[in-house]
C-alpha positions in Angstrom: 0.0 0.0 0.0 2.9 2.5 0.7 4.6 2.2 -2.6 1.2 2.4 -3.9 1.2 5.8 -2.3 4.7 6.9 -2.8 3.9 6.2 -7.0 0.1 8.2 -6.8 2.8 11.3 -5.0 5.6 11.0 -7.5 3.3 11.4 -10.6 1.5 13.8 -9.5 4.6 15.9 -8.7 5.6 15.7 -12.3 2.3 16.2 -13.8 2.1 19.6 -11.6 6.0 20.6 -12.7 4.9 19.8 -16.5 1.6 22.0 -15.8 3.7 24.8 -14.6 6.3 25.1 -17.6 3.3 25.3 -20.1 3.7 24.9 -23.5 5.1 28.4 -24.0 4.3 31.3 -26.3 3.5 29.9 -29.7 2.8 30.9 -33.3 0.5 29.4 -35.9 1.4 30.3 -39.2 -2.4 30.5 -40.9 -0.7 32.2 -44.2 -0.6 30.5 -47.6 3.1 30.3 -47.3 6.2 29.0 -45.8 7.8 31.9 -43.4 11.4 32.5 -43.5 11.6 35.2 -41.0 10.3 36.2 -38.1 10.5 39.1 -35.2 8.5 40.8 -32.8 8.9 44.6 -31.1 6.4 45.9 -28.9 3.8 47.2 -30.1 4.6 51.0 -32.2 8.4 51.0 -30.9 10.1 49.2 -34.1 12.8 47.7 -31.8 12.8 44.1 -33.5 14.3 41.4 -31.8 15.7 38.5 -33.5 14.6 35.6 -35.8 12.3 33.2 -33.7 12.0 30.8 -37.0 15.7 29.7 -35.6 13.8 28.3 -32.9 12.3 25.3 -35.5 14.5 22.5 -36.7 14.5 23.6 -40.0 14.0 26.9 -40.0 10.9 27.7 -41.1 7.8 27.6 -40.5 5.3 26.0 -43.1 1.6 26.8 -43.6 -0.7 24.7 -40.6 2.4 24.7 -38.4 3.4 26.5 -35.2 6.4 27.5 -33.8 7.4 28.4 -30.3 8.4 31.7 -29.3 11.3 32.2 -27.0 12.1 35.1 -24.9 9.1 37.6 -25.2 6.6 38.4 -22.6 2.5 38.5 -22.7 1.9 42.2 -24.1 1.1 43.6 -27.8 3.4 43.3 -30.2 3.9 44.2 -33.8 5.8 41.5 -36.3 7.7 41.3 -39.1 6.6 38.2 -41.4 9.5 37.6 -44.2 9.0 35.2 -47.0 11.3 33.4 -49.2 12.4 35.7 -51.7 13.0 38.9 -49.8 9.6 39.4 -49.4 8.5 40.9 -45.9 5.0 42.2 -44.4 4.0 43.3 -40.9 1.3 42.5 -38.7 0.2 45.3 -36.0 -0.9 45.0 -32.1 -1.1 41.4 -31.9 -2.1 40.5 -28.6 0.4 37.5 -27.2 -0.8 35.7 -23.8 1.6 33.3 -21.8 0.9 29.8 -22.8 -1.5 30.6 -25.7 -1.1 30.5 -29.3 -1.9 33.4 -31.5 -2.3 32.7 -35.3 -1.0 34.9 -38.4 -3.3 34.9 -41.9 -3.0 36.4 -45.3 -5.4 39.0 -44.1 -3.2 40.1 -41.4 -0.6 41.1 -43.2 0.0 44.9 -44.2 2.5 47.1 -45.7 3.8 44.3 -47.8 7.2 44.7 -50.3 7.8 42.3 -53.3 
């Protein structure tokens, strides 16, 4: 019966340490295309920080997939979107929660350069 007990306590300590890490901050690309690049600043202050598709294993991030986001708090944010071929786009006040995923579509993006 003890070792019955000690097993119930020692998963239920991990499940509550794998509950408190989350899964993160992440990304669903919803666009048509494969996204080379992308960066976030807060919201209006076009202080970029760096390339979170170096956070996938190859990458990039293809159409239907997600991608975590390291280092950036909960808060509004703008992004930069960049595409194969130099192109780039930007997508305004996007509202990022902690352990949520926020999605990006072709109707998102603005201010787009071929």
């Amino acid at each position: 019966m003890r070792w019955v007990l000690a097993l119930v306590a020692l998963l239920s300590t991990a499940a509550n340490e794998a509950a408190a890490q989350g899964k993160g901050i992440r990304l669903w690309n919803l666009t048509t295309a494969t996204i080379s690049e992308f960066q976030l600043s807060p919201s209006g202050k076009n202080e970029w920080g760096p390339n979170q598709t170096l956070n996938d294993k190859d990458k990039e991030v293809d159409h239907d997939e997600r991608l975590r986001i390291k280092g950036v708090e909960p808060g509004r944010y703008d992004a930069k979107v960049g595409y194969r071929g130099a192109r780039h786009c930007f997508v305004r006040d996007i509202e990022i929660k902690a352990d949520a995923v926020f999605s990006i579509a072709d109707k998102d993006l603005k201010d787009c350069n071929k």
